[in-house]
N, C-alpha and C positions, 0 to 999 in steps of 0.2 A: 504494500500500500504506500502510494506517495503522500507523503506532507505538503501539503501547500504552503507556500509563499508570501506571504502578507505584506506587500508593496507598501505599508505602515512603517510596518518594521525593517524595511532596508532604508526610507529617508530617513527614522528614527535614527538608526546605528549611524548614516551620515553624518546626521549632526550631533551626535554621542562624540565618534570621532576627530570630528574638527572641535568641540570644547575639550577633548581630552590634549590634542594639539595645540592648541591657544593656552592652556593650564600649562604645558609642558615649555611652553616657550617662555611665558610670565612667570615659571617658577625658578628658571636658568635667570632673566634680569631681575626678580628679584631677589635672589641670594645671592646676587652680588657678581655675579659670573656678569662676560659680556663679551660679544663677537669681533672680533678684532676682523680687519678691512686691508688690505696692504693696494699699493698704488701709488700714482704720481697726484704730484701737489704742487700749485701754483700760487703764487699769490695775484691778489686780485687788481685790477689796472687802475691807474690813479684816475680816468677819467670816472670813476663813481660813487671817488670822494665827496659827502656831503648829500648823496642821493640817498632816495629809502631804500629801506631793504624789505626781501619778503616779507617780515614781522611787522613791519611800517619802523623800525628804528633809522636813525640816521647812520651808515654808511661812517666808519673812521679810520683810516688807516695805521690808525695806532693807537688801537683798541684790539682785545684781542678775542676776535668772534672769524666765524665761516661758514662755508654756504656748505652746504650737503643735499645730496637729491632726495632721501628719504628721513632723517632723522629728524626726530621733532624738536620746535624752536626749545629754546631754553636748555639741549641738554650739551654738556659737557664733554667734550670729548680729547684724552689724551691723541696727540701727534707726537711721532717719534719718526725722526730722519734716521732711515736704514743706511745711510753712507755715513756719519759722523753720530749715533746714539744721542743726540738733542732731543729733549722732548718740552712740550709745551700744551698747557693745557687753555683751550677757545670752549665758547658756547655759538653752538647754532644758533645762526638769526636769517640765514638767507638759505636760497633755494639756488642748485645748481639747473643748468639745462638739462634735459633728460640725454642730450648728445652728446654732452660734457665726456670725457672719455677721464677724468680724474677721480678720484674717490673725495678729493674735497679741495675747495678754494681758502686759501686762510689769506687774513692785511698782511701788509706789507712789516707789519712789528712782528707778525708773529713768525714771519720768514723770515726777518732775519737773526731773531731767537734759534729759530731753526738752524740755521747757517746758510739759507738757501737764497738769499735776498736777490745777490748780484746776478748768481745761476738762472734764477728768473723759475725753477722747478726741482724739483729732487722727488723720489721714490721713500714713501711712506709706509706708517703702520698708521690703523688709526682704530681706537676704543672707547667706548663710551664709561664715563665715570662717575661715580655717585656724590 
């Protein structure tokens, strides 16, 4: 004899498993864990000194904030230059283009904390921090 199938109970177990996924994720940031990003990093062009930024804040180049394509405004993310071990800590305030081929844009203060100012770019890590 076959059991049938209860088309209930397969959307149900869907979304069983995507809350069990979304739990699994939110319990990795919040115990402190956090996904590290490695890439290139540029800093951002003097022409947009003084412009808003995606959060509507004014735009400083020596302030130490950057744009990211997905992470949300306000968080914190350590930066560590893979070629000289500098690290510096920005908060997101702007939004990268989704073509951007970098993992993030930091001011001009925070590249050259970096070491990167004159190079114009250097090869990253990058983690979000509490």
């Amino acid at each position: 004899m076959e059991t049938a199938i209860n088309p209930a109970e397969i959307h149900h177990g869907k979304k069983l498993s995507l809350l069990i996924s979304f739990a699994m994720i939110m319990g990795v940031f919040g115990l402190g864990l956090a996904l590290a990003e490695e890439g290139m990093d540029v800093h951002y062009s003097d022409k947009f000194q003084g412009k808003p930024t995606a959060n509507k804040e004014t735009f400083d180049q020596e302030g130490m904030t950057a744009a990211h394509k997905t992470l949300p405004y306000g968080t914190k993310v350590k930066v560590t230059n893979l070629e000289n071990n500098q690290s510096v800590v920005v908060t997101i305030n702007d939004r990268m283009a989704t073509r951007n081929r970098n993992v993030i844009d930091v001011t001009r203060k925070a590249a050259r904390e970096l070491g990167f100012e004159k190079k114009g770019r250097a090869r990253v890590s990058i983690e979000p921090v509490q």
